[in-house]
N, C-alpha and C positions, 0 to 999 in steps of 0.2 A: 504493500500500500504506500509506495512513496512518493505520493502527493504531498504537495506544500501545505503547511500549516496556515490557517485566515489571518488576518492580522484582529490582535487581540479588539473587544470591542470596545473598551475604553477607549480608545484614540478617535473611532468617529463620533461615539455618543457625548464625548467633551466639547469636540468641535458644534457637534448639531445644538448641545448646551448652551452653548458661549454663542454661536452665530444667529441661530432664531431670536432672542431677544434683540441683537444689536440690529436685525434686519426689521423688527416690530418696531426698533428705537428710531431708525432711520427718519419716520414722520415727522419727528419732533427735528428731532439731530441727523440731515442729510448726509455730511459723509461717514457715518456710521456704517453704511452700504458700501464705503473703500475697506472696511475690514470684514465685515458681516459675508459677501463675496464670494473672497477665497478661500473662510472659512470652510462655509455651505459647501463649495464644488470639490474642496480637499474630504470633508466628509463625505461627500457623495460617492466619490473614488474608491475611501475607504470601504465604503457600506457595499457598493457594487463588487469589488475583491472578497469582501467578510463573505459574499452570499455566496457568491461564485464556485471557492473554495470548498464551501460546507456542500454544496450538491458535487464537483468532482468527486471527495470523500464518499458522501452519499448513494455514489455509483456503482459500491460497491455490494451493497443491500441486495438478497434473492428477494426484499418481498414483491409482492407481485401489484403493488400500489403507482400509481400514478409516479414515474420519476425523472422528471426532465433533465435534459445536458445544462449544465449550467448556464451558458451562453441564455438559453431559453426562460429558464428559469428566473434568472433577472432581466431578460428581454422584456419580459409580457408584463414585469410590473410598471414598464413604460406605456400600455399601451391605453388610451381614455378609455375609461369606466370599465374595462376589462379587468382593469389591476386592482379593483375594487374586491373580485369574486379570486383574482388570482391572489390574492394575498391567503386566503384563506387555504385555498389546494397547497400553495408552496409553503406557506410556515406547520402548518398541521404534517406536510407529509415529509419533510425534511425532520421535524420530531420522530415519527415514526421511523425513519431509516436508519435516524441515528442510535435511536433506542435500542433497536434491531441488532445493530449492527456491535453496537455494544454488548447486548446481550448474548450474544453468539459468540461472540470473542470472550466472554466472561470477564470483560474490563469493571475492575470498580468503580465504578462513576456514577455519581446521583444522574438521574435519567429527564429527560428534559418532559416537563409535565405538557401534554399535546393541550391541555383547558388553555393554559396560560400563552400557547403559541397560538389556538385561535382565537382568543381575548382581544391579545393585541391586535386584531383584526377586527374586529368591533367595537372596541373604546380609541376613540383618535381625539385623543385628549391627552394632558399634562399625567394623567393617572397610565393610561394606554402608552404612553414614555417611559415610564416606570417601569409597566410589565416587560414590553420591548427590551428595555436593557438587561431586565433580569432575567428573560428568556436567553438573548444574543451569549450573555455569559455562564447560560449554561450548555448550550449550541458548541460556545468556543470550549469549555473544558472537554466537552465527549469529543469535539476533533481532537484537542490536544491528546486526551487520552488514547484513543482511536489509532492516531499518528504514534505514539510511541509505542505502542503496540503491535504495529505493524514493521519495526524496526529490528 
């Protein structure tokens, strides 16, 4: 399984932190939006790598559930009002691969709860932020775990 490891999620969900306020503040404080910017597009890079990553890993799952190439995967959350229903298919089934996949390998690792990955998909709110990152970092431990395991 020598795929590369995501990059940890703290580094975008800091950026998305710090940058959506400064890009809300902007109204008030115009060049807010000279830092708010490269913030957002450096997290977005981030985020789109985080995902990408976790379904390559994911590839390696027999189950027999919906599991896109990555490319895909983060493609369709681009695409209007698509990404609405996709968000739900890719974080629920991305939980289940990993779980899987986890558990087949007998890796010890708290297992990523699939309630709290379709959550975030239904609360798009400062709370639905929350679950989000606390999902993403449990997403990153079973790849990290996952990846040393396959070593």
């Amino acid at each position: 399984m020598g795929k590369k490891l995501p990059p940890h999620p703290a580094i975008f969900i800091a950026l998305y932190a710090v940058g959506i306020p400064l890009c809300c503040l902007q109204l008030v404080f115009p060049p807010a939006s000279l830092i708010s910017l490269p913030l957002l597009i450096v997290a977005s890079i981030y985020y789109v790598l985080f995902l990408a990553r976790l379904w390559e890993l994911a590839q390696a799952s027999p189950l027999k559930i919906k599991k896109p190439i990555s490319g895909e995967a983060v493609g369709l959350q681009n695409v209007p009002l698509f990404n609405l229903y996709w968000l739900f298919i890719s974080h629920r089934n991305l939980a289940l691969h990993l779980n899987h996949l986890a558990g087949q390998e007998k890796i010890p690792v708290t297992l990523v709860t699939v309630g709290c990955a379709l959550s975030v998909s239904i609360v798009l709110s400062p709370v639905g932020f929350i679950i989000l990152a606390i999902t993403y970092f449990h997403f990153y431990e079973s790849a990290r775990c996952i990846s040393r395991k396959g070593k």
